[in-house]
N, C-alpha and C positions, 0 to 999 in steps of 0.2 A: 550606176547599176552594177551589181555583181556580175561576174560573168565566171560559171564552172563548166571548166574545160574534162567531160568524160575519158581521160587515157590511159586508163586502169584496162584494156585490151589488150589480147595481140589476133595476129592477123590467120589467116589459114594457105596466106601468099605459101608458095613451094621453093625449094633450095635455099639459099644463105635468108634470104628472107620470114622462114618460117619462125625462127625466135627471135624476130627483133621486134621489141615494141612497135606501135605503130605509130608511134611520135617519132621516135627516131627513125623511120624507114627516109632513105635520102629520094628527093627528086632530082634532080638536075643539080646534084649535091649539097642538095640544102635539105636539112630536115623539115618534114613536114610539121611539127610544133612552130618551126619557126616560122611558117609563112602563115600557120594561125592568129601567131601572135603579132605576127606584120599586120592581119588583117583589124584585128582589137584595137591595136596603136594606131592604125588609120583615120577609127573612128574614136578614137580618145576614150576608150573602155583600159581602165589599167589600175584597176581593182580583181584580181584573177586569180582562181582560185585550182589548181590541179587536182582531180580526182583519180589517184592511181592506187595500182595493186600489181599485176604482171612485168614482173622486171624493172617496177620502181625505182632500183638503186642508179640504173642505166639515164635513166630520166635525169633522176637527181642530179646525178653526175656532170650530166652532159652540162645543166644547167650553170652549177657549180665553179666552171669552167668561166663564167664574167661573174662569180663572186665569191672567191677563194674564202672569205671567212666565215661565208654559211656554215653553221650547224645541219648538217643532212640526218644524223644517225636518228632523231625521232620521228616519231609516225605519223608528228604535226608539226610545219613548221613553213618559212619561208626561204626561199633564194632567188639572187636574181630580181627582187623587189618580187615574186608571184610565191602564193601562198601554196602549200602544197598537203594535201589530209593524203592518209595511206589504208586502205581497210583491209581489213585480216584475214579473208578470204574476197574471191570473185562474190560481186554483188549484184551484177546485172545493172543495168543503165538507173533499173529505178532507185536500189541500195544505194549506190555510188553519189545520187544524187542527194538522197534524202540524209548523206551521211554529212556531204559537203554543203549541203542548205542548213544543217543543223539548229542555228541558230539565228538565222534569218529574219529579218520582221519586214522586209521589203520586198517589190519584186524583183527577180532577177533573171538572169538571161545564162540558159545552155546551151554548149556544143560540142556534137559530136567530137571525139578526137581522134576519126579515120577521115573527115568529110575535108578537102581543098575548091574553093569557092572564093567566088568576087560581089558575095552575095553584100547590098548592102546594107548594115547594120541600122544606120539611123534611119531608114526606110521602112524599116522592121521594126523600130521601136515606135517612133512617130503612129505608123500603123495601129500598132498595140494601145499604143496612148488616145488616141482618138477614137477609137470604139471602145475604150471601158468609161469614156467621160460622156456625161450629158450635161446639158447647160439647166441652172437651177430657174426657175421660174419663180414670180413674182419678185423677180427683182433687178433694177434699173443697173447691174455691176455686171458685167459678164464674166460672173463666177460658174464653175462647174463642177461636179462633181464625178466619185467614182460610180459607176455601173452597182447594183447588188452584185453580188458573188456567185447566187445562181444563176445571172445570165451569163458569166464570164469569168474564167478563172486562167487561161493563158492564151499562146497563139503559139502555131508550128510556123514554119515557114515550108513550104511545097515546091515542088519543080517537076516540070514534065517532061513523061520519056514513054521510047515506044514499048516497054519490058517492066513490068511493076512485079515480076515474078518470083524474086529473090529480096523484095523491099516492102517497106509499110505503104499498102495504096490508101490514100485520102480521098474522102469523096466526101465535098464542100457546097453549099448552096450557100447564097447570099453573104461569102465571107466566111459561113460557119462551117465548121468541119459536124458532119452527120452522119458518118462512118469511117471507120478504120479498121483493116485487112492487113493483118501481120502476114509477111509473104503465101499471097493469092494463090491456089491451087493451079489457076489455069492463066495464063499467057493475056496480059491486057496492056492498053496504055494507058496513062491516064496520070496522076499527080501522085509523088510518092512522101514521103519525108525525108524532107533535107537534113536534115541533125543540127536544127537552129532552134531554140524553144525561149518564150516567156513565159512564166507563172510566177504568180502571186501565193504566197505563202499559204495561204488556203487549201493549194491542192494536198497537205499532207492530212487534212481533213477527209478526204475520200476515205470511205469506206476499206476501200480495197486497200488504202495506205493504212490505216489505222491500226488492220489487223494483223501487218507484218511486226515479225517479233524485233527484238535490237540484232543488225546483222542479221537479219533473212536476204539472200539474194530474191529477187524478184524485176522485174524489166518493165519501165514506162509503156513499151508496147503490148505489152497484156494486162496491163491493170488502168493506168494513166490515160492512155488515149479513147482507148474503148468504152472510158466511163466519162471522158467529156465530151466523148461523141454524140452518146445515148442522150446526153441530156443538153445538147449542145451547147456548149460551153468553153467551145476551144475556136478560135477564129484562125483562118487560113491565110495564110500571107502568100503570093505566088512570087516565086524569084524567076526573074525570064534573062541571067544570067550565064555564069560559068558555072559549071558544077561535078563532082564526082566523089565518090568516095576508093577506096583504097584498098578496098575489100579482096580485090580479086586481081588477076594478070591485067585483065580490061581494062580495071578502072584505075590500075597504076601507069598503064601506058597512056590513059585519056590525061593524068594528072600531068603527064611530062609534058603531053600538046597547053596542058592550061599554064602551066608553069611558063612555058616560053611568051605565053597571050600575057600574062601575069607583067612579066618582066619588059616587052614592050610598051605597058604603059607606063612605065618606070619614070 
């Protein structure tokens, strides 16, 4: 399965931290890409596709560094065995993607690239796999098939916290996600978005996708979730994990505490 890694960000962190990509911001002196891409290798994902724009070269670079004879200077290319697309402006989570899907006829698998997590993959995929299939009937082979499309077109992965106030809150019945809250007005707890996603090539069929121009920014959290929610269509995966993102002072110091939990499984 494909896996596009969104690191076309940067962060709103303060001091030496505020212009550095958020791939390269270090933990415990390791770049956080690179415990990304520990976590994809773990689970034998190594088909990966980088989605950048903000300080790209930096990326590139750093990459560069285990394969000196990459070609970097185009705006499409590979290093490092990971493929990497560049878009010409900020495009928001859902551009970025829809630039890096491009061409896709399978489904495939995104993530965030501020989020560090021991979230696990083929649990998430397994998941995914098993509610879009149903067993065919009248017949003695236990064949099955895919789901139609309008019961199910991806899956998020979820986690919960006492503070949904600065994040996407999820609110799931039976698996399915039936609402989505781009950072909630008032103070709740309850299940957010982790920055793990499946979808099936279909989603660029939405309505709300169709009508972005080529290079429109526009963001999976106002177009994407809110319209597989409505018609439910998005199933909930909970992760009862490690988790944070990188966002803030918080969530970089939670990331040093996971970092060290990280490294003791070692």
């Amino acid at each position: 399965m494909k896996v596009i890694i969104l690191a076309g960000g940067k962060t709103d962190l303060p001091g030496k931290l505020k212009n550095i990509p958020k791939s390269l911001i270090e933990i415990k002196g390791k770049p956080l890409i690179e415990y990304q891409l520990d976590l994809l290798r773990k689970y034998k994902f190594n088909d990966i596709c980088l989605s950048l724009h903000y300080k790209a070269e930096e990326i590139l670079n750093y990459l560069k560094k285990k394969d000196a004879k990459a070609n970097i200077r185009s705006r499409k290319g590979k290093v490092a065995g990971i493929e990497y697309v560049i878009g010409p402006k900020p495009l928001g989570t859902g551009g970025a993607i829809r630039l890096a899907a491009k061409d896709l006829k399978k489904d495939f698998l995104v993530m965030n690239g501020d989020i560090l997590s021991n979230i696990n993959l083929n649990q998430f995929i397994d998941f995914y796999k098993k509610n879009i299939s149903e067993p065919i009937f009248f017949s003695f082979l236990p064949f099955k098939k895919r789901v139609p499309y309008e019961k199910t077109i991806g899956a998020i992965a979820v986690f919960y916290t006492q503070d949904v106030s600065e994040m996407g809150l999820v609110k799931a019945k039976n698996e399915k996600v039936i609402e989505f809250i781009e950072k909630p007005d008032h103070q709740y707890s309850g299940y957010i978005n982790a920055g793990f996603y499946v979808f099936s090539p279909e989603v660029f069929k939405l309505k709300c996708m169709k009508i972005k121009k080529k290079n429109q920014p526009f963001s999976i959290e106002s177009c994407i979730f809110p319209t597989l929610a409505k018609n439910i269509q998005l199933l909930a995966f909970v992760h009862r994990g490690l988790w944070t993102d990188i966002g803030s002072e918080e969530g970089l110091e939670k990331a040093r505490i996971i970092a060290e939990k990280l490294k003791e499984k070692e």
